[in-house]
C-alpha positions in Angstrom: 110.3 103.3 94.8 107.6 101.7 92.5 109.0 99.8 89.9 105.6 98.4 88.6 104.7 102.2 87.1 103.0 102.0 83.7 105.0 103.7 80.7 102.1 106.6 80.1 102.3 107.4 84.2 106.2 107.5 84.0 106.2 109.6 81.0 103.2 111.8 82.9 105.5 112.1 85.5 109.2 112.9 83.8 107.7 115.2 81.2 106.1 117.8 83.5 109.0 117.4 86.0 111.8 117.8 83.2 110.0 120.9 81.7 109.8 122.1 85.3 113.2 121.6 86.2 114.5 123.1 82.8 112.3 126.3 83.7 113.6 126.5 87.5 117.2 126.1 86.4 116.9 129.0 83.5 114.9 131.2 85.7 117.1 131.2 89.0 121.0 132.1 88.3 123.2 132.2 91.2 123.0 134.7 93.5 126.2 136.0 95.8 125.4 133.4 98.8 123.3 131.0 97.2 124.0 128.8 94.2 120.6 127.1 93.0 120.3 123.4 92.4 121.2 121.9 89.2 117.7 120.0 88.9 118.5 119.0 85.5 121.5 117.2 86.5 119.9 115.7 90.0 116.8 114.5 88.0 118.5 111.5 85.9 120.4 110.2 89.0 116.9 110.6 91.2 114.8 109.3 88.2 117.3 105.9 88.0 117.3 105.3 91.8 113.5 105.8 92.1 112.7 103.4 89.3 115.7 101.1 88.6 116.0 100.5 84.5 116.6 102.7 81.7 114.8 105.2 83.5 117.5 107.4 84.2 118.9 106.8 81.3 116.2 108.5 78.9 115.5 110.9 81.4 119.5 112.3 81.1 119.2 111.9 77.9 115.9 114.4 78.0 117.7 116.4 80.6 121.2 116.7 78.9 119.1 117.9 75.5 117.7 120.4 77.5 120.8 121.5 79.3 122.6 121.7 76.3 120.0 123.8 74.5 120.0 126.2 77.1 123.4 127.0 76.8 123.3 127.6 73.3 125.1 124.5 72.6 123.8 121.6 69.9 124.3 117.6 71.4 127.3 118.1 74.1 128.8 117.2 76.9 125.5 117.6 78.9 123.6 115.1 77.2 126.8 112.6 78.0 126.7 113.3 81.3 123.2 112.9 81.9 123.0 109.6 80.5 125.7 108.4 82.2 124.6 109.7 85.7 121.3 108.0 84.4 122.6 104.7 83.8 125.0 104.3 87.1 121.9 105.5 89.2 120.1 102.9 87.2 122.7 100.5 87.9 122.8 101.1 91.7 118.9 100.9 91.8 119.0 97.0 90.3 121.1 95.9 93.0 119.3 97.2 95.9 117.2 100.3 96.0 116.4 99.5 99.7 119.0 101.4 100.6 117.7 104.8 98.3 118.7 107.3 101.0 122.2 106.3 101.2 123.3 105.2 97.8 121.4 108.5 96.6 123.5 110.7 99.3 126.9 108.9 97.9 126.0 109.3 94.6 124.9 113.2 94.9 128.2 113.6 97.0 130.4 112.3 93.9 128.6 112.8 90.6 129.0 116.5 91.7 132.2 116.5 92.1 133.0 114.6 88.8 130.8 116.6 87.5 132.9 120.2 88.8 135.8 118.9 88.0 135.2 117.5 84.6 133.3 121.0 83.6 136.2 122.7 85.1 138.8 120.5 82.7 136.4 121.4 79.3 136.5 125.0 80.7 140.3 124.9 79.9 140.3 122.1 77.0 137.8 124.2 75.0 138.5 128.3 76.4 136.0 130.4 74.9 137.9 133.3 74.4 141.1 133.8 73.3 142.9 133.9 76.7 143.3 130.5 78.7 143.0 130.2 82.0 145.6 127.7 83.7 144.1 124.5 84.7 145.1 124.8 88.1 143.3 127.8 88.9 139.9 126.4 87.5 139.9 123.1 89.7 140.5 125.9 92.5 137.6 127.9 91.6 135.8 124.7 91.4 136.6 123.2 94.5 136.2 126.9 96.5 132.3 126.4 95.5 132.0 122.5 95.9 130.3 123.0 99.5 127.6 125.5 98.6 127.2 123.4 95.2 126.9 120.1 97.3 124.3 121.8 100.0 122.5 123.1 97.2 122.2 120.1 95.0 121.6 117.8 98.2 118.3 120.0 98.8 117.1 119.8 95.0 118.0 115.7 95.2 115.8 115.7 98.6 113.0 118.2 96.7 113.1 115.7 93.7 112.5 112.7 95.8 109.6 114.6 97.3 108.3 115.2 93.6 108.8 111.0 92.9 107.1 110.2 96.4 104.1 111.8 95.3 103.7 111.3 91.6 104.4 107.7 92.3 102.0 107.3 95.4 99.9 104.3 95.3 97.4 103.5 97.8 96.6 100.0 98.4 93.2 98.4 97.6 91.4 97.1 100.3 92.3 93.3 98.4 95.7 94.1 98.9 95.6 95.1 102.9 93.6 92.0 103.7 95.8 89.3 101.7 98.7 90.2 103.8 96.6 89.6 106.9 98.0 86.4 108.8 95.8 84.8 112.2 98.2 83.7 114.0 96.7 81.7 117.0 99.4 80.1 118.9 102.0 80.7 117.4 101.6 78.9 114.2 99.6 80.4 110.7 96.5 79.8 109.5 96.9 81.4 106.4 
């Protein structure tokens, strides 16, 4: 979690990362046991926890885009729901990103639910053909495959944080290991 980041290293890091995710998720479909992470819906909510800000934010914006293009659609109901998963990520970041691992796990856990359901409820509002399928039914398709989703975007969130651990690394200067030296010499500082 390195907040101090430049703007040219953040955008050095979101830029490959979104491209890569974008390719990963068009390239892999989902096969009969496995359904493949949705890394360009994880990497907004990792991006604003990692970084606090607007991070996530511009990075669901980047991320809904490319959804959305994908899918042969113009500015949708991706890029919505990348920012927003962006900004409450951000949101939960400001007030505490000490506790990454378990306001990540909580937030994985029920943005992709919200996010199955609310699919599931556009899948019916907007039908593509000319049959509709009752509502009912969709939220029971969608909550049939909530576990595999939830496994399977729980290892992209923990693969993501992987990326952000090392594209944020920083090793400390020698300056900075000996200023937080202390001699303590019975019990009181000398610093």
């Amino acid at each position: 979690m390195n907040l101090d980041a430049t703007i040219w290293r953040r955008l050095a890091v979101y830029l490959p990362g979104l491209f890569l995710s974008g390719f990963i998720q068009a390239s892999q479909g989902s096969t009969g046991s496995f359904i493949s992470p949705d890394f360009l819906f994880l990497f907004p909510l990792i991006a604003g926890l990692w970084t606090g800000g607007y991070d996530g934010f511009a990075t669901g914006l980047a991320a809904g885009f490319f959804r959305d293009y994908m899918a042969g659609r113009g500015y949708g109901i991706g890029m919505l729901a990348g920012m927003f998963v962006g900004l409450l990520a951000g949101r939960l970041a400001a007030e505490g990103w000490q506790q990454y691992a378990l306001r990540g796990g909580i937030l994985v856990i029920v943005t992709t639910w919200v996010y199955e359901m609310t699919m599931s409820f556009f899948v019916w509002l907007l039908p593509m053909g000319d049959v509709r399928t009752p509502l009912g039914l969709l939220w029971h398709i969608a909550l049939s495959r909530y576990p595999a989703k939830l496994l399977s975007n729980i290892i992209g969130a923990l693969v993501l944080t992987g990326y952000f651990l090392l594209a944020f690394y920083r090793r400390k200067s020698k300056r900075e290991t000996t200023d937080r030296m202390v001699d303590m010499r019975g019990g009181e500082s000398r610093a």
